[in-house]
MDAnalysis code that builds the backbone (N, CA, C; Angstrom):
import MDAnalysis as mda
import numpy as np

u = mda.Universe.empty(318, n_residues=106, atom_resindex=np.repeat(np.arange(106), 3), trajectory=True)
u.add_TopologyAttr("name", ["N", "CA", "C"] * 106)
u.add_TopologyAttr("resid", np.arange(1, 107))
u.add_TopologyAttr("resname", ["UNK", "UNK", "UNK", "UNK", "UNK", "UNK", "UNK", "UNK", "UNK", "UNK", "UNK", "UNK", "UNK", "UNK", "UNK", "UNK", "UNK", "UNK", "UNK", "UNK", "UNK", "UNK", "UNK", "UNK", "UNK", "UNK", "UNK", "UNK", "UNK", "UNK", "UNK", "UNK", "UNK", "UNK", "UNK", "UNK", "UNK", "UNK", "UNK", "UNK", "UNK", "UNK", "UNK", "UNK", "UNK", "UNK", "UNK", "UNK", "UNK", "UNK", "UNK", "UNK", "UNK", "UNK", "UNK", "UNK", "UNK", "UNK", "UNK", "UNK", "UNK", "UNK", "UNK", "UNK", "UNK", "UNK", "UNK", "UNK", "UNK", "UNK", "UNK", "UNK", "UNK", "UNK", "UNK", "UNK", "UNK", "UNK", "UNK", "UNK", "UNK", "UNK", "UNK", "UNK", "UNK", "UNK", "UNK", "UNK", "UNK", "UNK", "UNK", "UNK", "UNK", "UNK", "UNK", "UNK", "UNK", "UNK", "UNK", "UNK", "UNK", "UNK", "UNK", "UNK", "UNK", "UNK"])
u.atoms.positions = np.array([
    [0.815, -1.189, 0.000],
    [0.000, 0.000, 0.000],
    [0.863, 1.259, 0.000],
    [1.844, 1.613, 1.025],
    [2.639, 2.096, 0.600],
    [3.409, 2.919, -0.484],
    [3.945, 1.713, -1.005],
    [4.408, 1.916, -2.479],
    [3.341, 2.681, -3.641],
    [2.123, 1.991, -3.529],
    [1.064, 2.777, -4.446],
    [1.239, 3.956, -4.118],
    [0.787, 4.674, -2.863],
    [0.326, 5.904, -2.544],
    [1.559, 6.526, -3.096],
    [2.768, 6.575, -2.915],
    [4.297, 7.025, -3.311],
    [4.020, 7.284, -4.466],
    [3.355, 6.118, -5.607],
    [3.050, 6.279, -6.898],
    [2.276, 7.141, -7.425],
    [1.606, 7.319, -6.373],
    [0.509, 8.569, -6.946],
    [0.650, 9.648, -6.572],
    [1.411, 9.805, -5.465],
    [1.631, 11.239, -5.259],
    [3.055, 11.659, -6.287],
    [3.893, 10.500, -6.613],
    [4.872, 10.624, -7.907],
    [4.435, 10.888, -9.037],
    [2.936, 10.397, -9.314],
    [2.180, 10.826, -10.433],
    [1.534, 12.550, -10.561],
    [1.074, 13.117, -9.019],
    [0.689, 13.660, -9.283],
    [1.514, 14.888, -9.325],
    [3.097, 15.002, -8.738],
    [4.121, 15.648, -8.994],
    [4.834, 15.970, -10.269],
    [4.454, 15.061, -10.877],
    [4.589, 14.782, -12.316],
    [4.206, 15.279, -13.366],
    [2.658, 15.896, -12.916],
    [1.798, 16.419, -13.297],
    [0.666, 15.317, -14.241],
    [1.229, 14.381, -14.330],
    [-0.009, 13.443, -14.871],
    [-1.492, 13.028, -14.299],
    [-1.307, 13.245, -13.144],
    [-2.898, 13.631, -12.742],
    [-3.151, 14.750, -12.300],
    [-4.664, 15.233, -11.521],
    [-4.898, 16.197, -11.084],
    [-4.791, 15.872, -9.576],
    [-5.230, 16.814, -8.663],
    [-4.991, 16.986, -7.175],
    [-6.781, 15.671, -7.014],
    [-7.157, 16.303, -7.857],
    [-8.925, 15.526, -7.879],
    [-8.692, 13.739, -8.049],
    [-7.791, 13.755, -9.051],
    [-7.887, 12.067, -9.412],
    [-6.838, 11.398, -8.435],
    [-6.081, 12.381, -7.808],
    [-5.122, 11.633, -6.509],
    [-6.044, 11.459, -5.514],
    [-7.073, 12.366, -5.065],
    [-7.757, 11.630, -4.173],
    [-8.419, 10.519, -4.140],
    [-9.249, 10.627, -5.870],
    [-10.138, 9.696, -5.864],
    [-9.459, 7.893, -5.622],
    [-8.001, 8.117, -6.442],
    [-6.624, 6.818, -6.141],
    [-6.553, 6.708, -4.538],
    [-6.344, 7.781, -3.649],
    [-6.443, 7.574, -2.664],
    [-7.580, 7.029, -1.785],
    [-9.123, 7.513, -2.437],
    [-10.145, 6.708, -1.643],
    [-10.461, 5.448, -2.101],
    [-9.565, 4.713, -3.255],
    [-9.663, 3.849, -3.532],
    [-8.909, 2.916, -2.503],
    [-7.876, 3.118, -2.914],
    [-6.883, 2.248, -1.940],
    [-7.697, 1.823, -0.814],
    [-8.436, 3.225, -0.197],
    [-8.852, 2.914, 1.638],
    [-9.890, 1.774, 1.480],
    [-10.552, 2.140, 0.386],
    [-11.807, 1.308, -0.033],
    [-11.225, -0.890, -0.108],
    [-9.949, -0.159, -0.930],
    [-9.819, -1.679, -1.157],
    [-8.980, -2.302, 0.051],
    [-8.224, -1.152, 1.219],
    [-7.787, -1.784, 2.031],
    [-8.719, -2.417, 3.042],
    [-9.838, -1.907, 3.219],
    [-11.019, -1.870, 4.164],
    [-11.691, -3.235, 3.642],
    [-11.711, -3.356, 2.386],
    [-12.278, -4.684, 1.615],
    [-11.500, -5.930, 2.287],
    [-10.295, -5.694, 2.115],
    [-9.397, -6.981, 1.885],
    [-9.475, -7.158, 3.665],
    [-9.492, -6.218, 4.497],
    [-9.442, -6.730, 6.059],
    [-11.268, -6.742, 6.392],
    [-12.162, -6.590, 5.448],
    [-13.123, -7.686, 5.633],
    [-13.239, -8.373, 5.208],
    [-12.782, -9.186, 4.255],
    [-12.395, -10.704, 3.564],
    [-11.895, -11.007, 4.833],
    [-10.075, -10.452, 5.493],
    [-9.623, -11.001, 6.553],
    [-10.846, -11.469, 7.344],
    [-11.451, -10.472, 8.168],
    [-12.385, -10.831, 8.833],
    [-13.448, -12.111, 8.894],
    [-13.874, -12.315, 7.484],
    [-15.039, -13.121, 7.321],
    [-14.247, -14.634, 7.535],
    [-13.195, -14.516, 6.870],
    [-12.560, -15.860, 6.846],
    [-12.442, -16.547, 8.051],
    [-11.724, -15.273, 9.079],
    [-11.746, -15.561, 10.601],
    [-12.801, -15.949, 11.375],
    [-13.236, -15.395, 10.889],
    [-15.365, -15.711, 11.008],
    [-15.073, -17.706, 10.723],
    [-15.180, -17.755, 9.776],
    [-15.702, -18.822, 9.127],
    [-14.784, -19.882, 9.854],
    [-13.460, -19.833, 10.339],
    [-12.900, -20.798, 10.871],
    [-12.805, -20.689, 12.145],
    [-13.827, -19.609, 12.956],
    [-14.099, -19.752, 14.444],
    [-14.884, -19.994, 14.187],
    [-16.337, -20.228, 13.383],
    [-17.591, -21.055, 13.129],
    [-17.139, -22.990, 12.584],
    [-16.402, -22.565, 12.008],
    [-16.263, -24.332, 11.861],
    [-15.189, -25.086, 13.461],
    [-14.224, -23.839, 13.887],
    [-14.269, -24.649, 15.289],
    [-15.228, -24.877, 16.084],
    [-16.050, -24.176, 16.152],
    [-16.983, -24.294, 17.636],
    [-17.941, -25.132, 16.447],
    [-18.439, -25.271, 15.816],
    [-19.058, -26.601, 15.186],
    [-18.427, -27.633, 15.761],
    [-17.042, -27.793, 15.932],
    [-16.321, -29.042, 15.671],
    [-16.602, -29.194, 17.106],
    [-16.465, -28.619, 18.363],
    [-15.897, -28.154, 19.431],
    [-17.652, -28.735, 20.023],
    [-18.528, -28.417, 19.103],
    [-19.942, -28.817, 19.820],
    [-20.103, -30.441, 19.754],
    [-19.780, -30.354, 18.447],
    [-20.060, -32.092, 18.366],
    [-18.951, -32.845, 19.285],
    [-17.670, -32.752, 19.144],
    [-17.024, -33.245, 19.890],
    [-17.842, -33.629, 21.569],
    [-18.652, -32.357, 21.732],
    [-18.993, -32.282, 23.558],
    [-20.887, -33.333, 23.269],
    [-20.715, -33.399, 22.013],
    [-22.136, -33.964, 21.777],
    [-22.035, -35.761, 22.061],
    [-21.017, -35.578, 21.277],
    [-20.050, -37.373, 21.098],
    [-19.863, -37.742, 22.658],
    [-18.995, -36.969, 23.396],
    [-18.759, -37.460, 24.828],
    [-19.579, -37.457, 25.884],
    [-20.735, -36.481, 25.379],
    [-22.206, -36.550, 26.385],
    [-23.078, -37.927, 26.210],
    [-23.033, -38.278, 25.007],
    [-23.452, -39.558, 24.319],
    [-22.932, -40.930, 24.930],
    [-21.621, -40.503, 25.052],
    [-20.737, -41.981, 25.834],
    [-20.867, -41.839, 27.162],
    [-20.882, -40.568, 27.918],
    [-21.205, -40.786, 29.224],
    [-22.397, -41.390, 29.484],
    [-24.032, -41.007, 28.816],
    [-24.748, -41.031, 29.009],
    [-25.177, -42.826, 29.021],
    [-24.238, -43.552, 27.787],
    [-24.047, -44.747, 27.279],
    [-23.416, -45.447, 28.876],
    [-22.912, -44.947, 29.399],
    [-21.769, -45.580, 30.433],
    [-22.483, -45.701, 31.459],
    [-23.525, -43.858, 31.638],
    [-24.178, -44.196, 33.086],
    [-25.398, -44.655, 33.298],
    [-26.116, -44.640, 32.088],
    [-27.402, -45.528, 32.145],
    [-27.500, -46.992, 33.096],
    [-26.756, -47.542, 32.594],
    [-26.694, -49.238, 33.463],
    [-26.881, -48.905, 34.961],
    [-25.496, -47.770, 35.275],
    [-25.436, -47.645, 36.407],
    [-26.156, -47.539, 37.537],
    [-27.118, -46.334, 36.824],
    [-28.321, -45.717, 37.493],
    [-29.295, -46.444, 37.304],
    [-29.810, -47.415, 36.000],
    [-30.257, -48.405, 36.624],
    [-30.355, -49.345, 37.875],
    [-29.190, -49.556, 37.724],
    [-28.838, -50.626, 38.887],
    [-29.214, -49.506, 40.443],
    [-28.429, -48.396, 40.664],
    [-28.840, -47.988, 41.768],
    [-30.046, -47.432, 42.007],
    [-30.657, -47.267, 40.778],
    [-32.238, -47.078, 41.173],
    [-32.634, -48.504, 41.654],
    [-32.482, -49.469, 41.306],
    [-32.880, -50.943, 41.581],
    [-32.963, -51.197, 42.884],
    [-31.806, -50.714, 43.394],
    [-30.976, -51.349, 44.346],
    [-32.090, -50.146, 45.435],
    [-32.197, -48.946, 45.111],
    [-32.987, -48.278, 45.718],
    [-34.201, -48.513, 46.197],
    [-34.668, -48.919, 45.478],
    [-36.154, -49.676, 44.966],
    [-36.245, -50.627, 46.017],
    [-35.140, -51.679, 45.868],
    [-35.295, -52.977, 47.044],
    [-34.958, -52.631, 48.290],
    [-34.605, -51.593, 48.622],
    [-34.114, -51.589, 49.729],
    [-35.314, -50.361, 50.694],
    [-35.777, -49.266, 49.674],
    [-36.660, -49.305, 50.316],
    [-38.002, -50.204, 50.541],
    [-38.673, -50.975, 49.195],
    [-39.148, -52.045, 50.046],
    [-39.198, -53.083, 50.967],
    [-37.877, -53.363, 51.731],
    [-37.305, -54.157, 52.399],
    [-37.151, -53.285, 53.758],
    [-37.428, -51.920, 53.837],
    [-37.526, -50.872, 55.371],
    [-39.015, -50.891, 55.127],
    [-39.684, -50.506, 54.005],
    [-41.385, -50.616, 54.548],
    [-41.800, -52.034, 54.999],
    [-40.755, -52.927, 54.409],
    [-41.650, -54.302, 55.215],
    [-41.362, -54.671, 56.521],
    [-39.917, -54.334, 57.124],
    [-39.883, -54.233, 58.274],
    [-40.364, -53.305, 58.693],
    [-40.952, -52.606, 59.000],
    [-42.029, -51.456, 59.152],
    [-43.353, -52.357, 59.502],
    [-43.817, -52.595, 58.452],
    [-45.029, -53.314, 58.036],
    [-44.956, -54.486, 59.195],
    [-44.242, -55.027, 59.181],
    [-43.681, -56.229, 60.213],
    [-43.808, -55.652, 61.495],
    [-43.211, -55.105, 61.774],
    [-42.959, -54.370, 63.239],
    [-44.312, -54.142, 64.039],
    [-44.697, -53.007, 63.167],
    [-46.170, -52.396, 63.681],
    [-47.309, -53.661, 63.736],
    [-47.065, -54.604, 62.759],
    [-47.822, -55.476, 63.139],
    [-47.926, -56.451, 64.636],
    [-46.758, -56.816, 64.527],
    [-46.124, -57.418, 65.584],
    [-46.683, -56.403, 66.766],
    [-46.457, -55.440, 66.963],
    [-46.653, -54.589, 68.401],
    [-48.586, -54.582, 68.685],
    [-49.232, -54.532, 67.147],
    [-50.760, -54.749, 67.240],
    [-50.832, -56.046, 67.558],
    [-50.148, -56.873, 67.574],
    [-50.567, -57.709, 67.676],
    [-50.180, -58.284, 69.610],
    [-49.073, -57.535, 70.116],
    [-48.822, -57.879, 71.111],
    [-50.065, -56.528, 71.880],
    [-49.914, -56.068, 71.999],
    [-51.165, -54.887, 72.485],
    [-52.528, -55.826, 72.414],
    [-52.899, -56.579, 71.444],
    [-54.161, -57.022, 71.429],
    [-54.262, -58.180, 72.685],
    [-53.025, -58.856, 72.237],
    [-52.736, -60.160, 73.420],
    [-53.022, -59.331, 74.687],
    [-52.739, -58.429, 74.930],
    [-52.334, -58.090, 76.456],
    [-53.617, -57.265, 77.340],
])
């Protein structure tokens, strides 16, 4: 960029352009420098959108295998939950009976 602008103000020392067509060279340049660092931009765009794509599925894949891993588990300790509180309501159930039943004897 540089070098251009040098060129045109060498041009316009020169007298081959006017003071008018050096600017308009000059709002070009800004135009096309402003272009090319939003190309930069978009690109940067586009490969922080395809990481965090990558970056989601990746966390999609390992939510999947945990979920694969802890299912059984929580099965089982729901199970295990399950029997064990029916096994305190029946001693329960047992108990209170037992005491109605000694109260009635007595």
């Amino acid at each position: 960029m540089k070098e251009e602008r040098l060129k045109v103000l060498q041009m316009l020392e020169d007298g081959k352009i006017n003071v008018d067509d050096a600017v308009k060279l000059f709002d070009s340049m800004k135009f096309k420098e402003c272009d090319n660092k939003s190309k930069d931009f978009e690109e940067k765009i586009k490969k922080l959108s395809k990481n965090v794509d990558s970056i989601a599925k990746d966390l999609g894949n390992k939510v999947s295998e945990v979920y694969k891993n802890m299912e059984p588990k929580v099965r089982k300790t729901t199970q295990s939950v399950i029997q064990k509180t029916a096994n305190v309501i029946q001693d329960l159930s047992n108990k209170l009976s037992d005491k109605s039943d000694s109260e009635q004897n007595d």
